[in-house]
C-alpha positions in Angstrom: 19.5 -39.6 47.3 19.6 -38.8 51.0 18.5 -41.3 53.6 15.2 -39.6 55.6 16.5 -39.6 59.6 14.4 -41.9 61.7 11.8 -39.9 63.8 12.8 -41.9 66.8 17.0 -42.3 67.4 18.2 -45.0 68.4 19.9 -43.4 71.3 16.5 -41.9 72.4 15.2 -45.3 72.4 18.0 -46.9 74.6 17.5 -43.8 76.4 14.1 -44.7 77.6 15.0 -48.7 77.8 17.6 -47.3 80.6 14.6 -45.4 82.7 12.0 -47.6 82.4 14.4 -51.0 83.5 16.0 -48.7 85.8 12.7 -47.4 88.1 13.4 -49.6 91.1 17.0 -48.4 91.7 16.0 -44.7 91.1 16.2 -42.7 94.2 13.0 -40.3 92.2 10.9 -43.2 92.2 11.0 -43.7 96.4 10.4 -39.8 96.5 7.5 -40.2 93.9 6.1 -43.5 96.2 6.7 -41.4 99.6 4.6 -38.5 97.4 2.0 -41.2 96.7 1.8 -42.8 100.1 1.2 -39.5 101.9 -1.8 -38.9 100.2 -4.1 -40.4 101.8 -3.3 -39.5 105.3 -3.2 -36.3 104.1 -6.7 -35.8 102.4 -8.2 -37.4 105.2 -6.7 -34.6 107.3 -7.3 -32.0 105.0 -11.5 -32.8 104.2 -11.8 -33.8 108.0 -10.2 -30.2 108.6 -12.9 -28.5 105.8 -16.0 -30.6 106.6 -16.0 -30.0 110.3 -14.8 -26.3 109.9 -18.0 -25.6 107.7 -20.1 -27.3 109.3 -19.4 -25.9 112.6 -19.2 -21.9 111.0 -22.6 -22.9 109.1 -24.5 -24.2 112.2 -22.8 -21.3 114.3 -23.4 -18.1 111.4 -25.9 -16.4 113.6 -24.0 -15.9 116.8 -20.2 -14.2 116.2 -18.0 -17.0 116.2 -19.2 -18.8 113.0 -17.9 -16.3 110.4 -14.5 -16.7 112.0 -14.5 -20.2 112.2 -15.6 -20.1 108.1 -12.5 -17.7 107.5 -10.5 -20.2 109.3 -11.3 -22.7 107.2 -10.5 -20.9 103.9 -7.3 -20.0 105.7 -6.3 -23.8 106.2 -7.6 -24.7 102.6 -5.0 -22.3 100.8 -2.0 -23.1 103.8 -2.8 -27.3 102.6 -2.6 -26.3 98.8 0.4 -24.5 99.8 1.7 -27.8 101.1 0.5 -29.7 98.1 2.6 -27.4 95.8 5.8 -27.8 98.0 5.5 -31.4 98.0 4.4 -31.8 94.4 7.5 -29.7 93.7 9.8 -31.3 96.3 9.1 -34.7 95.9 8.3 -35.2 92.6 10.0 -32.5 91.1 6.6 -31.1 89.5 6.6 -27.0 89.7 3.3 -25.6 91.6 2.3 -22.0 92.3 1.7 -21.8 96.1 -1.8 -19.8 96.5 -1.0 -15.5 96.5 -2.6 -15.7 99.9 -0.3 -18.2 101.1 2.9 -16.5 99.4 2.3 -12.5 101.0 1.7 -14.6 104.7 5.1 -14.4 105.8 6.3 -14.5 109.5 10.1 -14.2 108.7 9.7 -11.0 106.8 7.2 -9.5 109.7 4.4 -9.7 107.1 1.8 -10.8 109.8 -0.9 -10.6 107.3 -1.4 -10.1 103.7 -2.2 -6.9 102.8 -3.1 -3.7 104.2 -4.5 -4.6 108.1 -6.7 -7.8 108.9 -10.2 -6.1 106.6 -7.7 -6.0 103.8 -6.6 -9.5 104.4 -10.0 -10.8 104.6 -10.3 -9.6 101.3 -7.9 -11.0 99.7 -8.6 -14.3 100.9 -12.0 -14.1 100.2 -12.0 -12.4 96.7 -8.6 -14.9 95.5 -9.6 -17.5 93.1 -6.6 -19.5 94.4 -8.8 -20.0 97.4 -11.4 -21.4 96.1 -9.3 -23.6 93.4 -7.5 -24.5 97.3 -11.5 -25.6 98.5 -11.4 -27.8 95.2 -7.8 -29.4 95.4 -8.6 -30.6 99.1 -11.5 -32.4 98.2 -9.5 -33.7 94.9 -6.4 -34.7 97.5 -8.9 -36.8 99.4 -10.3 -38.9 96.2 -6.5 -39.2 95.2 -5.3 -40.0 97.9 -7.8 -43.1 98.5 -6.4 -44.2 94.9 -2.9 -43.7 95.5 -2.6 -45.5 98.3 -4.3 -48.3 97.0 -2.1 -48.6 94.1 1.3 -48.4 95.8 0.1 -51.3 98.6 -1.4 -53.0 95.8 1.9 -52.9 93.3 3.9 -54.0 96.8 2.4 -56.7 98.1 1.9 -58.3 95.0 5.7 -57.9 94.1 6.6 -58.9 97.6 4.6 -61.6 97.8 6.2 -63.1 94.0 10.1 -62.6 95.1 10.0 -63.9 98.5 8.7 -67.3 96.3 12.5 -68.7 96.4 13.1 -68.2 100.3 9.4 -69.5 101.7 7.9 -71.7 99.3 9.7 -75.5 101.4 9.1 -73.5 104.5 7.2 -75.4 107.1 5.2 -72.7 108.4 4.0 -71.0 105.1 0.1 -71.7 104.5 -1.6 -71.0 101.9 -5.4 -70.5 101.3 -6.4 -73.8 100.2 -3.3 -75.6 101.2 -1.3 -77.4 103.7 1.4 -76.4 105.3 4.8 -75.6 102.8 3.0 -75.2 99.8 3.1 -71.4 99.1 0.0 -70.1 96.9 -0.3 -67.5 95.1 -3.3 -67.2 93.9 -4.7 -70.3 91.7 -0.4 -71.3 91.4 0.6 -73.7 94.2 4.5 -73.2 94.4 6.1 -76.9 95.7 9.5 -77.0 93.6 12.8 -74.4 93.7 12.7 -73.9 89.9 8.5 -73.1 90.1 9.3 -70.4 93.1 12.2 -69.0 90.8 10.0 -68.6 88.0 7.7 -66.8 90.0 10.6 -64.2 91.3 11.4 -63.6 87.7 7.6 -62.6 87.3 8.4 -60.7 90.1 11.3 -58.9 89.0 9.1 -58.1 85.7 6.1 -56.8 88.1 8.9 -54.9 90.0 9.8 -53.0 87.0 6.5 -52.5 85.7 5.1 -51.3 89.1 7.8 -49.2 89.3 6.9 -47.2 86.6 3.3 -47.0 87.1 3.7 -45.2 90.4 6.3 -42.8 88.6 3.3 -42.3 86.3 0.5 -41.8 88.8 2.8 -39.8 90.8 3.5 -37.3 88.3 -0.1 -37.0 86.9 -1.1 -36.4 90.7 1.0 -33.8 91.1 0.4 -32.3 87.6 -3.1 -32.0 88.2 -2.5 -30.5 91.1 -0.2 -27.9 89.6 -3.0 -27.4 87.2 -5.5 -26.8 89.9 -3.3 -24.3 91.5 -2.6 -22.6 88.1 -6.2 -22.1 87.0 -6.7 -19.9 90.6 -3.4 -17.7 89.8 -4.9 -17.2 86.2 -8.2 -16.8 87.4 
């Protein structure tokens, strides 16, 4: 009788043991938290950039320089997605189809525009799905963004503040909410002996880990989605 092979080897399982102990010495995961941390500044720059372009082409559509200015700001919505898919690709290794529009604008092959003159290049920008999907994925970057940010400073100071327990919790100057001077509180836990603040850097070196791999995780599905988002215009 044959022994049925475990769905899961056991190599596959060390395997995984090895990345997910390993996440704060990967060089990947400082790309994926560099990916994460630009976000925000980012969105901000990107919906500041389509909020006050719209609003100005909108409240200016009657004389000649509104429709311009709304052109423009389609323009600068595909060139950010095209940033997004570089950097989704670049930093977190995450393969994203720059918008057509941004891919047949090249400088460095004397392509000037896309297309056949500036009407034809209007309508490709205009009449590209990408572009729109590009309106989209700035407003996503901006929601993102807020969320990203929060959960790297979050996962950071927390971890920080539970493995520098061992080197402040006798010193003289550390004051905690609640406290008096050397007592170190974190949270509800007053830290007043060595052995208590080197309990707490073990919890940090867990947190560490497991912070670790949560911004891998939220780094990835960010730059997933956005892949997706840039896929459904090219298919589109």
């Amino acid at each position: 009788m044959s022994t049925a092979e475990p769905i899961v080897s056991t190599a596959t399982l060390r395997g995984v043991g090895r990345r997910f102990l390993g996440a704060p010495v990967r060089s990947q995961t400082y790309r994926n938290l560099s990916y994460l941390l630009l976000a925000l500044p980012l969105g901000i720059v990107y919906v500041v950039g389509l909020v006050t372009g719209t609003a100005v082409g909108a409240s200016l559509l009657l004389t000649w320089v509104g429709l311009p200015v709304l052109v423009g700001t389609l323009a600068g919505a595909t060139v950010a997605a095209g940033v997004e898919a570089r950097l989704a690709s670049g930093l977190v290794g995450v393969d994203a189809a720059v918008p057509a529009f941004v891919r047949e604008f090249d400088v460095r092959e004397g392509v000037a525009l896309p297309g056949d003159g500036f009407v034809d290049a209007l309508r490709r920008l205009v009449t590209a799905p990408s572009t729109w999907t590009s309106v989209v994925l700035v407003a996503y970057k901006f929601v993102v963004g807020i969320a990203s940010f929060v959960a790297a400073v979050t996962v950071g100071s927390v971890t920080l503040a539970l493995l520098a327990a061992p080197l402040v919790y006798d010193a003289s100057g550390a004051v905690a909410a609640g406290g008096g001077a050397g007592r170190y509180r974190i949270g509800s836990w007053v830290v007043s002996s060595l052995p208590e603040a080197l309990a707490v850097a073990g919890i940090g070196v867990v947190a560490l880990i497991v912070g670790c791999n949560l911004l891998n995780w939220l780094a990835r599905f960010q730059a997933r989605s956005v892949a997706a988002l840039l896929r459904a215009g090219e298919r589109a």
